[in-house]
C-alpha positions as CSV (number, residue, x, y, z in Angstrom):
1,X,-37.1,13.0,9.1
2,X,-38.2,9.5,7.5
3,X,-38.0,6.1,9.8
4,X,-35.4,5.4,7.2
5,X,-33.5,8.3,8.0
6,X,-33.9,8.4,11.7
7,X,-32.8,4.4,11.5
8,X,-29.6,5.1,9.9
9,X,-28.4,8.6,12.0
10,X,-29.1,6.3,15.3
11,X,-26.7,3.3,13.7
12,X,-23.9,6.3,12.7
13,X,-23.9,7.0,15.9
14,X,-23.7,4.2,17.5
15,X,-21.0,2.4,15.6
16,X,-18.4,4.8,17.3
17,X,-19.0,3.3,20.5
18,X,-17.6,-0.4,18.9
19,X,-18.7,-2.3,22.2
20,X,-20.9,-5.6,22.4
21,X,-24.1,-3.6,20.7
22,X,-22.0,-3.5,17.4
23,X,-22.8,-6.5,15.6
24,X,-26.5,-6.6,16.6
25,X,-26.4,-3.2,15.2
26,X,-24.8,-4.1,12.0
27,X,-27.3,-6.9,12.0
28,X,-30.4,-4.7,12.1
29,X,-29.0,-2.3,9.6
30,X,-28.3,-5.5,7.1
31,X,-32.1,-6.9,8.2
32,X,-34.2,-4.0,8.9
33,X,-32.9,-1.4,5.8
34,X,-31.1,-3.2,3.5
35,X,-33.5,-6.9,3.8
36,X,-30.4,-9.6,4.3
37,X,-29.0,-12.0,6.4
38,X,-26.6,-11.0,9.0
39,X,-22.8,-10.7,8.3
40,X,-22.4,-14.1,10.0
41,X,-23.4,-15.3,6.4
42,X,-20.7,-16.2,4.0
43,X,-21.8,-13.4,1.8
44,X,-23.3,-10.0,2.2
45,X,-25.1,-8.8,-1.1
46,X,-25.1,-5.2,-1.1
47,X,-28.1,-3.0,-3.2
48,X,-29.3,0.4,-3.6
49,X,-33.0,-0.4,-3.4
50,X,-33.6,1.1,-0.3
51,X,-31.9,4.0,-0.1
52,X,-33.5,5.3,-3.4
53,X,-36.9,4.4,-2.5
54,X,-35.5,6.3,0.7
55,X,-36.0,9.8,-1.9
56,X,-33.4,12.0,0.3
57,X,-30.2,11.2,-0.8
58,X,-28.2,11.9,-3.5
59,X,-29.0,9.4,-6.3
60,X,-25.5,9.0,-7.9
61,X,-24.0,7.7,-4.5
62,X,-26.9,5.8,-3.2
63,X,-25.9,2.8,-4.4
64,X,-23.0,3.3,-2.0
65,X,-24.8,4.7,0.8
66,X,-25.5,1.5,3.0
67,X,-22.2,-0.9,1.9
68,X,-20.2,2.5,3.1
69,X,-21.8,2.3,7.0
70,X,-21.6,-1.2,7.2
71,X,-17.8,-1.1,5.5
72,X,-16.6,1.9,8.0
73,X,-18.6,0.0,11.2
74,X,-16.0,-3.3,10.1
75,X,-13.2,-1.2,9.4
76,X,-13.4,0.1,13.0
77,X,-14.3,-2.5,15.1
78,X,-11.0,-4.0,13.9
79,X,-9.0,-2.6,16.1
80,X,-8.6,-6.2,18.7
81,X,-7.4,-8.1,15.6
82,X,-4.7,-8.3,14.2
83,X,-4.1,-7.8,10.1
84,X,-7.4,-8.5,8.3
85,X,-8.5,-8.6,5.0
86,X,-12.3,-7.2,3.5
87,X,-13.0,-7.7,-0.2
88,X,-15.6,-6.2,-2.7
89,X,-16.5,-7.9,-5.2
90,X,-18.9,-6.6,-8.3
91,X,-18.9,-6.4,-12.0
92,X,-17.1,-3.0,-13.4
93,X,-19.1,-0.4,-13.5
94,X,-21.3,-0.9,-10.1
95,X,-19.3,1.3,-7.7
96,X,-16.9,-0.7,-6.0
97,X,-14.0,2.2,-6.3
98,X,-16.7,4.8,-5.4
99,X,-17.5,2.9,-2.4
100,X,-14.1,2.3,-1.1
101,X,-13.0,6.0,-1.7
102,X,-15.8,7.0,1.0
103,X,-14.6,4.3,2.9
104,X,-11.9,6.0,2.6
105,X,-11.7,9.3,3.1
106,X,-14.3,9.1,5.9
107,X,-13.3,11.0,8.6
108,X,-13.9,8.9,11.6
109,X,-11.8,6.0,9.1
110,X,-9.3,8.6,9.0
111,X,-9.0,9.1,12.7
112,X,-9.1,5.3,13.2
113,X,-6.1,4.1,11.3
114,X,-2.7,5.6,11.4
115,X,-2.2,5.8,7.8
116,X,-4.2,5.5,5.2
117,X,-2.6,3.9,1.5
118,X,-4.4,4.2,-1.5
119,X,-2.5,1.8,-4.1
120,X,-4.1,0.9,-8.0
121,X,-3.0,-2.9,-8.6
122,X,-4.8,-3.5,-12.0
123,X,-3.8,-6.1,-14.9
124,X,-0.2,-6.8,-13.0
125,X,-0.1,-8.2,-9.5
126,X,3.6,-7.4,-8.9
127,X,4.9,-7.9,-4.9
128,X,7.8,-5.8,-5.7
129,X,5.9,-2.8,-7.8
130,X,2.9,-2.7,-5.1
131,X,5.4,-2.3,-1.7
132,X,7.0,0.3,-3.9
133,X,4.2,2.0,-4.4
134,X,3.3,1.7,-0.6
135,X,6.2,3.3,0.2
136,X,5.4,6.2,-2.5
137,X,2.0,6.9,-0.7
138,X,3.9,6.9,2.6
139,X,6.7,8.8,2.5
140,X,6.0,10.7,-1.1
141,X,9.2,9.7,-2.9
142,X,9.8,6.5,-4.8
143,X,12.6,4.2,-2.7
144,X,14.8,3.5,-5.4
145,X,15.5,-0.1,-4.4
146,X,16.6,-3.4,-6.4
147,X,15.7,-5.9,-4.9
148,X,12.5,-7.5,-3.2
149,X,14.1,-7.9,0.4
150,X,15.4,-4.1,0.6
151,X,11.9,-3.4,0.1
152,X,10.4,-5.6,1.9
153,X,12.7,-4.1,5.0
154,X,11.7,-0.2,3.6
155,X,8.2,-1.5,4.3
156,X,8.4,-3.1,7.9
157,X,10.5,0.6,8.8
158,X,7.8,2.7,7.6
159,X,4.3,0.0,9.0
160,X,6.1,-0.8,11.9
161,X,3.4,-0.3,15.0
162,X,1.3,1.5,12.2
163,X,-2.4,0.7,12.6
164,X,-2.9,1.3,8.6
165,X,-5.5,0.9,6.2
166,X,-4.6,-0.4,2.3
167,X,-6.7,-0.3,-0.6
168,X,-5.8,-2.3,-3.3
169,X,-8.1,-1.5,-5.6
170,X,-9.2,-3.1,-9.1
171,X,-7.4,-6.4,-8.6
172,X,-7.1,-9.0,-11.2
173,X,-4.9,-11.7,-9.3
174,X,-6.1,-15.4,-9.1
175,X,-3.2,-16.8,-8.1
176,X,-2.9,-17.7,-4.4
177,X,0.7,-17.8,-4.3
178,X,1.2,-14.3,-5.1
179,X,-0.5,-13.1,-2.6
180,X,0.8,-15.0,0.2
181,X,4.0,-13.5,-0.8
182,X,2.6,-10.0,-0.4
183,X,1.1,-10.7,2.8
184,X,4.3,-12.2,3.8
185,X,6.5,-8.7,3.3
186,X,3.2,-7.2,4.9
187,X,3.4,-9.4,7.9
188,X,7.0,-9.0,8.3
189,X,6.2,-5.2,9.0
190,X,5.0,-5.7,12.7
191,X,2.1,-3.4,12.1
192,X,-0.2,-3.0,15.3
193,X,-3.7,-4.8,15.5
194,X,-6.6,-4.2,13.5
195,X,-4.4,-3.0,10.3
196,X,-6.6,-3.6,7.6
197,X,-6.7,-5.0,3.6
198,X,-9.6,-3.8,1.7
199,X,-9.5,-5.4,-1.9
200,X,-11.9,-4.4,-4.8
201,X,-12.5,-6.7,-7.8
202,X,-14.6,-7.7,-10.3
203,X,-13.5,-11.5,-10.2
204,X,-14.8,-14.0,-8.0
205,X,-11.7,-16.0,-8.6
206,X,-10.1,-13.0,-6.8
207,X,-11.6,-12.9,-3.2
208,X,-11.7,-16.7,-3.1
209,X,-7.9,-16.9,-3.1
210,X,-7.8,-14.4,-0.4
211,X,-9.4,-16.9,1.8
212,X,-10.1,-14.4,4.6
213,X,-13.0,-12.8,5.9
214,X,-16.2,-12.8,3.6
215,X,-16.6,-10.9,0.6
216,X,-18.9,-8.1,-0.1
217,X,-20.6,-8.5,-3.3
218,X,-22.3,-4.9,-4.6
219,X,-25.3,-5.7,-6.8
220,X,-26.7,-3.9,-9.8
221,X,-29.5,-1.6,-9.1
222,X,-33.1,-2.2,-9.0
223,X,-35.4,-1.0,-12.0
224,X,-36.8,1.4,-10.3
225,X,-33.1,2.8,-8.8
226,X,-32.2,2.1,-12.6
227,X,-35.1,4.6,-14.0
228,X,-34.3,7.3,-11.5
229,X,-30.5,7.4,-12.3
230,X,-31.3,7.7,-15.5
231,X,-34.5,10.4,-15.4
232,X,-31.8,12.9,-13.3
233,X,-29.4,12.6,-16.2
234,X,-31.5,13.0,-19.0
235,X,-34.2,15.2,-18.2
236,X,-32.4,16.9,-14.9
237,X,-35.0,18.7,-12.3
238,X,-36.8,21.7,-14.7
239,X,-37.0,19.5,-18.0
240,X,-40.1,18.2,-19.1
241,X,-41.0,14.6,-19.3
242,X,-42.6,13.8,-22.6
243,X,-44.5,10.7,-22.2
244,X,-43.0,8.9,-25.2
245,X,-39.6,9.9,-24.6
246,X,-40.1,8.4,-20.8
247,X,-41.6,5.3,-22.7
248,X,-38.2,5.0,-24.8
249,X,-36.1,5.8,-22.1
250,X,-37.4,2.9,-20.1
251,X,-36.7,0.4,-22.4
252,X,-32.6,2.1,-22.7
253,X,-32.5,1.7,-19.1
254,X,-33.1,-2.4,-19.3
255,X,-30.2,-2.8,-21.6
256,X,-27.8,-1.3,-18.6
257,X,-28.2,-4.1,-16.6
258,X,-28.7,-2.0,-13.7
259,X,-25.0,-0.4,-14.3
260,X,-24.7,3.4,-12.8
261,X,-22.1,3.6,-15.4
262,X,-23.8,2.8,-18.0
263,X,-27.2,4.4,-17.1
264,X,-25.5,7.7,-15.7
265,X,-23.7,7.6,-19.2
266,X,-26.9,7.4,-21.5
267,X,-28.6,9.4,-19.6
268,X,-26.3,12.2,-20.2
269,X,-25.7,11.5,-23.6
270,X,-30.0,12.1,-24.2
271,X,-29.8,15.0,-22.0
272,X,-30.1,17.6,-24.1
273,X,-32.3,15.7,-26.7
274,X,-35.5,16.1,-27.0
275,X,-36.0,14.7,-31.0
276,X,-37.9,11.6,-30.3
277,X,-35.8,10.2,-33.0
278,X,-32.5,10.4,-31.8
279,X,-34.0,8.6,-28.9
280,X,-34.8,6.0,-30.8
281,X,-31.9,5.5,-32.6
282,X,-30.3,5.1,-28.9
283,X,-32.6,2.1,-28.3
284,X,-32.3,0.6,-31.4
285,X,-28.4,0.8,-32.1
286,X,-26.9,-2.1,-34.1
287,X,-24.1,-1.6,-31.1
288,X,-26.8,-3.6,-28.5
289,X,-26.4,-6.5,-31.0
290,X,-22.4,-6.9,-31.1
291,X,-21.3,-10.0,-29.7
292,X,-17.3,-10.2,-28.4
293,X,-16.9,-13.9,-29.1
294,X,-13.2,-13.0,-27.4
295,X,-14.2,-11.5,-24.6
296,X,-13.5,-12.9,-21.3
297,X,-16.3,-10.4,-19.6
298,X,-19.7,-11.5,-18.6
299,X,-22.8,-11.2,-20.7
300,X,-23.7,-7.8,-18.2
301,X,-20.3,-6.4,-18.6
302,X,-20.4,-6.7,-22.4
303,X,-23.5,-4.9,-22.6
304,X,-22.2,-2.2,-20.0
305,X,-19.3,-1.9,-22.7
306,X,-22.0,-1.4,-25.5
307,X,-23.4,1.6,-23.7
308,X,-20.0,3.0,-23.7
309,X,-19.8,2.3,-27.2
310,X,-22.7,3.7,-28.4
311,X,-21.9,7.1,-26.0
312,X,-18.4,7.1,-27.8
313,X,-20.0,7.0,-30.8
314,X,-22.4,9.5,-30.5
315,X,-19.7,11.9,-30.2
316,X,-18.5,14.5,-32.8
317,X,-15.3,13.3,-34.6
318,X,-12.9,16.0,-33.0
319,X,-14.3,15.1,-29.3
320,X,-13.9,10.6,-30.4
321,X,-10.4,11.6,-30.9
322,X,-9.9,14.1,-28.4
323,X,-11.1,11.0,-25.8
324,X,-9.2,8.0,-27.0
325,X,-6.0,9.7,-27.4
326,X,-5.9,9.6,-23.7
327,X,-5.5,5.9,-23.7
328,X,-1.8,7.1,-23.6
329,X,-2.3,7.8,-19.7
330,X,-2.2,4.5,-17.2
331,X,-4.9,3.6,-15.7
332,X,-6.1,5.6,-12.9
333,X,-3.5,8.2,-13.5
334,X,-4.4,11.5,-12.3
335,X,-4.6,13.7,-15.8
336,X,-3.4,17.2,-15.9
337,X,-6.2,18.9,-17.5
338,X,-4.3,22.1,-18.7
339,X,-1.3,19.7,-20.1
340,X,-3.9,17.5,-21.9
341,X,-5.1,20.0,-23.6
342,X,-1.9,21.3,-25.0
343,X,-1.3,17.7,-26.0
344,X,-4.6,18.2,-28.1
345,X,-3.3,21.1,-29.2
346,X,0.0,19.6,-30.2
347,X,-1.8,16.7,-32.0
348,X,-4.3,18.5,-34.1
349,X,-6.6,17.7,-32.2
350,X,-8.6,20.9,-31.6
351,X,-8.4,24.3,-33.9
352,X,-9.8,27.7,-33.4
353,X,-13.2,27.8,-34.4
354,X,-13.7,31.9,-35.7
355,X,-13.0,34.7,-32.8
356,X,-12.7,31.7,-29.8
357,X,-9.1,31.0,-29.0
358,X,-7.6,27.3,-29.5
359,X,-7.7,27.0,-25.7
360,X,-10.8,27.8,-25.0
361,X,-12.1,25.0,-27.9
362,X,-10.0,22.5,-25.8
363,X,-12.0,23.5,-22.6
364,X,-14.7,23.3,-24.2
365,X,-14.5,20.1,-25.3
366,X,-13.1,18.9,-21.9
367,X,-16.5,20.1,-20.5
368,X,-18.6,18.4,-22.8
369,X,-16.7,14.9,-22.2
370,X,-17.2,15.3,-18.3
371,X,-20.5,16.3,-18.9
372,X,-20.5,13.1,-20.7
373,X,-19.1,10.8,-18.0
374,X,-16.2,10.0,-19.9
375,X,-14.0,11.6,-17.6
376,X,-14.4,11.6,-13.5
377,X,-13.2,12.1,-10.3
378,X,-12.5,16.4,-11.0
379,X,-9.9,18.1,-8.1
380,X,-10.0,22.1,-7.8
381,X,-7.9,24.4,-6.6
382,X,-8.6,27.2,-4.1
383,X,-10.0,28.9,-6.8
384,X,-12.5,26.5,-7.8
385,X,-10.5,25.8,-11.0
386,X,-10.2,22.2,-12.3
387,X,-6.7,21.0,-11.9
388,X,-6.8,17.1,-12.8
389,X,-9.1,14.3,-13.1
390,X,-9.4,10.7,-13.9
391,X,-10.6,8.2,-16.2
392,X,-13.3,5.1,-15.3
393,X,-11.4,2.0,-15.6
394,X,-14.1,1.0,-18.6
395,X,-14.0,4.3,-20.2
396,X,-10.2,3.7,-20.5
397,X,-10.4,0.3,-21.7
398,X,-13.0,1.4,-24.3
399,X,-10.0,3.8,-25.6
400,X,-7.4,1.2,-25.7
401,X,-9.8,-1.1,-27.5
402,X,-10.2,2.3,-30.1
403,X,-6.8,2.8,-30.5
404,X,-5.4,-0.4,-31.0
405,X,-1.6,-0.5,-31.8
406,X,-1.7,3.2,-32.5
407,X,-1.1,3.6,-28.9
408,X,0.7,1.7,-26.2
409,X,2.6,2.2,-23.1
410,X,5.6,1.0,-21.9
411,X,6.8,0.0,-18.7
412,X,10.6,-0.7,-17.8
413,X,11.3,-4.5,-17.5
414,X,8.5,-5.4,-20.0
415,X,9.5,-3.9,-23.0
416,X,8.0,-5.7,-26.3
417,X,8.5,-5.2,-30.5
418,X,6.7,-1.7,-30.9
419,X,4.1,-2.1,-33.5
420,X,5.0,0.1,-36.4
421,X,1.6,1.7,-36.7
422,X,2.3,3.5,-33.2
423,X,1.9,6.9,-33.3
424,X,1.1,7.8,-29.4
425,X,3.6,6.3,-26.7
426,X,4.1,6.8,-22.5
427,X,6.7,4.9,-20.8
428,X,6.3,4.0,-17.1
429,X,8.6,3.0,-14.4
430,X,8.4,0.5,-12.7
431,X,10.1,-1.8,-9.7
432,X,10.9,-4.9,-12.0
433,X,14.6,-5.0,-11.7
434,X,16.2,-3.9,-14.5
435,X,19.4,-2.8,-15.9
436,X,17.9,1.0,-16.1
437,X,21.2,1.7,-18.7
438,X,20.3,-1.3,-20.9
439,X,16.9,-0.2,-20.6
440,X,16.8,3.2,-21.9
441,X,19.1,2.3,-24.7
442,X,16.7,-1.0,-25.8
443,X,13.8,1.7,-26.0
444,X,15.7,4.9,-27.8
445,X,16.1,1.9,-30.5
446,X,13.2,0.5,-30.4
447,X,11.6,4.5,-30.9
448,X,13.7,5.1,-33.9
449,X,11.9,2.1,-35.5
450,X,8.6,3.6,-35.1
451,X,8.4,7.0,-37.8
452,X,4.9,7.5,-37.2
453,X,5.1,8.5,-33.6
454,X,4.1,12.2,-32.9
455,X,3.8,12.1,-29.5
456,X,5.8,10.8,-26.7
457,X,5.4,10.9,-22.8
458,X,8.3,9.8,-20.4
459,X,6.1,10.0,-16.9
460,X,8.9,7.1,-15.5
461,X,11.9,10.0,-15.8
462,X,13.7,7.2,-17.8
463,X,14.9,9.6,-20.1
464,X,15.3,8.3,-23.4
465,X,14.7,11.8,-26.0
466,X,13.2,10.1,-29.9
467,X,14.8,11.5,-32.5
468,X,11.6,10.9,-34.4
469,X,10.6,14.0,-36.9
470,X,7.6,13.1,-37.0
471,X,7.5,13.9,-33.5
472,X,4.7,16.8,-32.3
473,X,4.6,16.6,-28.4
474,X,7.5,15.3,-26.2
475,X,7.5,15.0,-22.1
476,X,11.3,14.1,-21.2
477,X,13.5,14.2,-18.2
478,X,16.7,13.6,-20.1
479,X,20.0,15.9,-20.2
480,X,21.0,14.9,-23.2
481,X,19.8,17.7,-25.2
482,X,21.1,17.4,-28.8
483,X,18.1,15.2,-30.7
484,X,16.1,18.0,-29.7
485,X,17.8,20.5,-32.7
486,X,16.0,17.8,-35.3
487,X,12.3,17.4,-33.7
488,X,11.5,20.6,-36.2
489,X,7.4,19.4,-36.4
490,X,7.6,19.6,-32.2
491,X,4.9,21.8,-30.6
492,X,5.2,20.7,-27.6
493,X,7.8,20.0,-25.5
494,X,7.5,19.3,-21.3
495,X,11.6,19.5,-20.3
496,X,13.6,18.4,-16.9
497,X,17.0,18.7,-17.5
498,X,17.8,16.9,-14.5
499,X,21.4,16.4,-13.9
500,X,23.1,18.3,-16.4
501,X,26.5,19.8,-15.8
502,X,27.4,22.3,-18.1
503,X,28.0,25.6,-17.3
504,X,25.9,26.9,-20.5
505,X,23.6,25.2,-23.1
506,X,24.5,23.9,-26.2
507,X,25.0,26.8,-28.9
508,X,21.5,26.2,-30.8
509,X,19.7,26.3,-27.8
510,X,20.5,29.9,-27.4
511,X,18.2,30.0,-30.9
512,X,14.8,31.1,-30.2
513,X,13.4,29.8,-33.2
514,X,14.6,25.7,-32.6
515,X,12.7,26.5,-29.5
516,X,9.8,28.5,-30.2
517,X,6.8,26.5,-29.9
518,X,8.0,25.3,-26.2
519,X,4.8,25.4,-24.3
520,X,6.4,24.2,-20.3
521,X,10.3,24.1,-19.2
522,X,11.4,22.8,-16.0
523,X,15.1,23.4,-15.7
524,X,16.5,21.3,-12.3
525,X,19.3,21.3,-10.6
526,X,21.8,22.3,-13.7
527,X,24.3,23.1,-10.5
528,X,27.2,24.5,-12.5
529,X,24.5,26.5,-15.6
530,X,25.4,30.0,-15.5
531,X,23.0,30.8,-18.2
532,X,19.1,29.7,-19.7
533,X,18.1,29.7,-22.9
534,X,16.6,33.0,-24.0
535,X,13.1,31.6,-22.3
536,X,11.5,35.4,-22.2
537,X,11.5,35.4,-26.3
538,X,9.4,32.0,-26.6
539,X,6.3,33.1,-27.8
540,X,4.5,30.2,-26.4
541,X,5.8,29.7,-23.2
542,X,3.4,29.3,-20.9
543,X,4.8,27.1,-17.8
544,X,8.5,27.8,-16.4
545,X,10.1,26.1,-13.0
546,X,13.8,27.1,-12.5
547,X,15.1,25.5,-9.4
548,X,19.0,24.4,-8.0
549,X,20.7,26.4,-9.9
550,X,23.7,28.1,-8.0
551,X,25.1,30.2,-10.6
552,X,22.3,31.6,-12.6
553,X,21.4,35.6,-11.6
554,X,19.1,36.5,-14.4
555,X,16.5,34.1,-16.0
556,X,16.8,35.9,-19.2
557,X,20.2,37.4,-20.2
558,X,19.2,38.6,-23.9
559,X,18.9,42.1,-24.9
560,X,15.8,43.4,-26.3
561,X,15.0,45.2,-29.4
562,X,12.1,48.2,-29.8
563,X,9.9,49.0,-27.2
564,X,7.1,46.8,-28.7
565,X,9.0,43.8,-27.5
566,X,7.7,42.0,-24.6
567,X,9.7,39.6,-21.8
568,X,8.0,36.5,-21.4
569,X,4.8,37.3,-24.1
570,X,2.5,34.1,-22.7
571,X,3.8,33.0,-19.4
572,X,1.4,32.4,-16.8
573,X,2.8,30.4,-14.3
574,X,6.7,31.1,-12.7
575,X,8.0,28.8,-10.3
576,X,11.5,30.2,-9.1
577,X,13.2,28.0,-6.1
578,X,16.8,27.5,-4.6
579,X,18.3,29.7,-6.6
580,X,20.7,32.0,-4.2
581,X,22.2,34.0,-6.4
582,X,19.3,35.4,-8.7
583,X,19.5,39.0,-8.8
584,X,16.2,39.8,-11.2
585,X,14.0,38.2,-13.6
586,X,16.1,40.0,-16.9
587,X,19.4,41.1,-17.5
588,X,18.3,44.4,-19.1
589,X,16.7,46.7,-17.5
590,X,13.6,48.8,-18.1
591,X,11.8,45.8,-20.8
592,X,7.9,45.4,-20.1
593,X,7.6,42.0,-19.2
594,X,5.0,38.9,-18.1
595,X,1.8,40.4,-19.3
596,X,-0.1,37.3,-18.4
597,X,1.1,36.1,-15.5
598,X,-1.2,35.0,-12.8
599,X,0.8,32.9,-10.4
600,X,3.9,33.2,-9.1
601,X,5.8,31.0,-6.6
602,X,9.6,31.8,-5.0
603,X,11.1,29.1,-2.4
């Protein structure tokens, strides 16, 4: 073990004692390892220099190594305080998220505080929207509530004596005001000492109107840190390092401005490349030269976007559209990866390419953009199968800036003119109080205006259903089923027919060919529906979730014809809950059914 090493396993130890020895042990980690002042200092500049020069730990987090000890040795010893407020501050692209997630999910953090709240805050610093999404982290079920006092008391019920830990991360606020009204409702909760605040930003502006404790500014990394991000990316342990492409690649590195992002990003873009030239043509892009006159972002942040830029476009066509298209997701929404690539699918996106099924392209191609860095932040099941993911908040302003007005989202309370060039669209809910009614009605209209739109996403369950024929892909919660028989270009179609009260479907539905390209059905609480639509004759069916349905005792009441047909051709995943009175999965007897299914689920 190093003196480096042997330095920080005696300060991880310590710092769980949190007596008198912690801040000259903080001190000496800040002095001795990292080179600065003491904490007493208004700010603390955090780098990665030493531990890469270190050589033991895992590049891609070392420039999060240190900031996380001396962060978790704060966080703890608040526990005599009462509610305090920390603050990183650091151009996008340097970590700060990354460094408050291990924060975060530290397990002596975890121990520490009661409860742990995770909450994005991004462009809109909204009182009302972040308590409600507070209370969503807490208790796993949005309140429902009007008005900014019956939150405010939903909060103080559920903080109340709670020694808790919020992030808000990626805040953009600069006005004081607003947050002394958050703090207000937070203070109002009675929460017991040494709560804590952590706030990551990329504005100055930002941590001076906190006014609290100092801030924490992460800094870019050193060349050298720079050059060995960017050598494990692009040549990896086994490759060889040709002198002239180590020459070339040196020079890349100096236009990242010491961004992991952007390094980490270039370097897997050249990984694979060992043609001099193409090298080249990386260092001498026309892209480095683009000036934003517009922009509000720094000189370093504009040239972090250029290497973003020039990774984008250094992308096949299929995989540039394949990536901006999910500008249609909010920012750090966790992406299903299996649904995105239907969407893909849906869209056009992807096609089979000879004997390899459409699927398996759109895997493919999800691969290659995580390989890329374009998307992050992978969760796996139990079988070591990649369920969701995220998008950097850069990345996903690269494919908003890409897409233009052929994509936007909108959120209840803030609905504006849709652009008639829109052909992607989500709507989110939000806490803004609003006539939900009104609402819904303002945006079917709105949608009606817009024929180019092919695909639209209701995550908010606000359920207005486009009538658009244009339309290819459609998520919806609605119950009012009938604009459905027109969407006849619709491949795919995500469905909760929450709250519907009929005691069978509408007469086309019972047509398997208006519904035939359905690729996911959730069919909730229809407490009166006696029977489904004839779901086991959907050839593409691949996702089904029946649940509260009282009546129903077969999931598929049609009859079969020829022993060559087959129940349920393509589904693979059956969810089957609350329903008391289901006697078997088809009405008629002895059909082969669900050769493909893999998981199955009964409540």
């Amino acid at each position: 073990m190093t003196p480096f090493e042997s330095s920080i396993a005696k300060n991880i130890n310590s710092f769980t004692e949190l007596g008198p020895s912690f801040t000259q042990t903080k001190a000496m980690i800040l002095t001795t390892v990292l080179g600065l002042q003491a904490p007493s200092n208004p700010v603390a500049t955090l780098s990665a220099t030493a531990v890469h020069r270190a050589g033991r730990f895992p590049i891609e987090t070392g420039n999060c190594l240190i900031p996380a000890i001396i962060l978790r040795m704060e966080l703890l010893q608040g526990y005599k305080t009462a509610c305090q407020n920390r603050k990183q501050v650091g151009m996008g692209g340097l970590g700060k998220t990354t460094l408050a997630k291990q924060v975060f999910n530290d397990n002596r953090v975890c121990k520490h505080f009661d409860l742990t709240i995770w909450v994005c805050v991004s462009d809109d610093f909204n009182t009302m929207t972040i308590l409600q999404s507070i209370i969503e982290c807490i208790t796993g079920q949005n309140p429902n509530l009007d008005s900014l006092e019956a939150m405010r008391k939903k909060v103080a019920e559920v903080l109340r004596g709670m020694r808790y830990l919020l992030v808000l991360d990626d805040v953009w606020n600069e006005d004081q005001e607003k947050w002394k009204q958050l703090m207000g409702k937070l203070q109002c909760a009675r929460a017991a000492k040494g709560a804590t605040i952590l706030v990551t930003t990329r504005l100055e502006e930002v941590a001076s109107t906190m006014q609290t404790h100092p801030a924490y500014h992460l800094k870019e990394l050193s060349g050298d840190d720079s050059w060995s991000l960017f050598k494990h990316n692009a040549f990896g342990p086994n490759r060889e390092e040709m002198e002239e492409l180590v020459s070339i690649g040196k020079e890349i590195v100096t236009k990242c401005v010491g961004s992991p992002l952007a390094i980490k990003t270039l370097g897997s873009l050249l990984r694979d490349e060992s043609d001099v030239k193409q090298w080249q043509n990386v260092r001498e892009s026309e892209i480095w030269d683009i000036r934003e006159e517009s922009s509000s972002a720094t000189g370093e942040e504009n040239s972090i976007m250029r290497a973003l830029k020039l990774s984008y476009f250094n992308l096949d066509l299929s995989l540039r559209r394949c990536f901006s298209f999910c500008a249609i997701f909010p920012k750090d929404f966790e992406i299903d990866k299996e649904e995105l690539i239907h969407l893909w699918m849906a869209n056009g996106f992807i096609k089979c390419e000879g004997n390899i099924e459409v699927e398996d392209v759109g895997n493919k191609v999800w691969k290659k953009l995580y390989s890329r860095s374009f998307f992050q932040e992978a969760k796996y099941d139990e079988f070591g199968m990649i369920t969701t993911f995220k998008i950097h908040d850069l990345f996903h302003d690269l494919a908003q800036s890409i897409m233009g007005e052929e994509c936007v989202v909108i959120v209840k309370g803030r609905l504006t003119p849709l652009p008639t060039r829109v052909h992607y669209a989500s709507l989110l809910n939000s806490s803004v109080s609003d006539d939900m009614t009104a609402f819904k009605q303002r945006t079917t209209t709105a949608l009606k205006k817009v024929e180019s739109l092919q695909t639209f996403l209701d995550f908010g369950r606000i359920g207005p259903v486009p009538s658009n024929h244009c339309l290819r892909a459609l998520r919806t919660s609605s119950s009012l089923l009938s604009p459905l028989r027109d969407l006849t270009h619709l491949r795919y179609l995500a469905t909760d027919f929450m709250g519907y009260q009929g005691r069978q479907l509408s007469s086309w539905m019972r047509s398997s060919l208006v519904l035939r390209d359905l690729v996911k059905v959730v069919l909730s609480d229809c407490k009166n529906c006696e029977e489904l639509p004839p779901l086991g004759k959907l050839p593409h069916l691949k996702w089904l979730e029946v649940s509260g349905m009282k009546n129903v005792k077969w999931i598929d009441c049609e009859t079969y014809d020829g022993v060559e047909e087959k129940a349920f051709p393509s589904l693979e995943k059956l969810t089957v809950r609350n329903l008391p009175n289901l006697k078997r999965m088809l009405r008629e007897e002895g059909i082969e059914m669900l050769p493909r299914l893999s998981e199955l689920i009964i409540f």
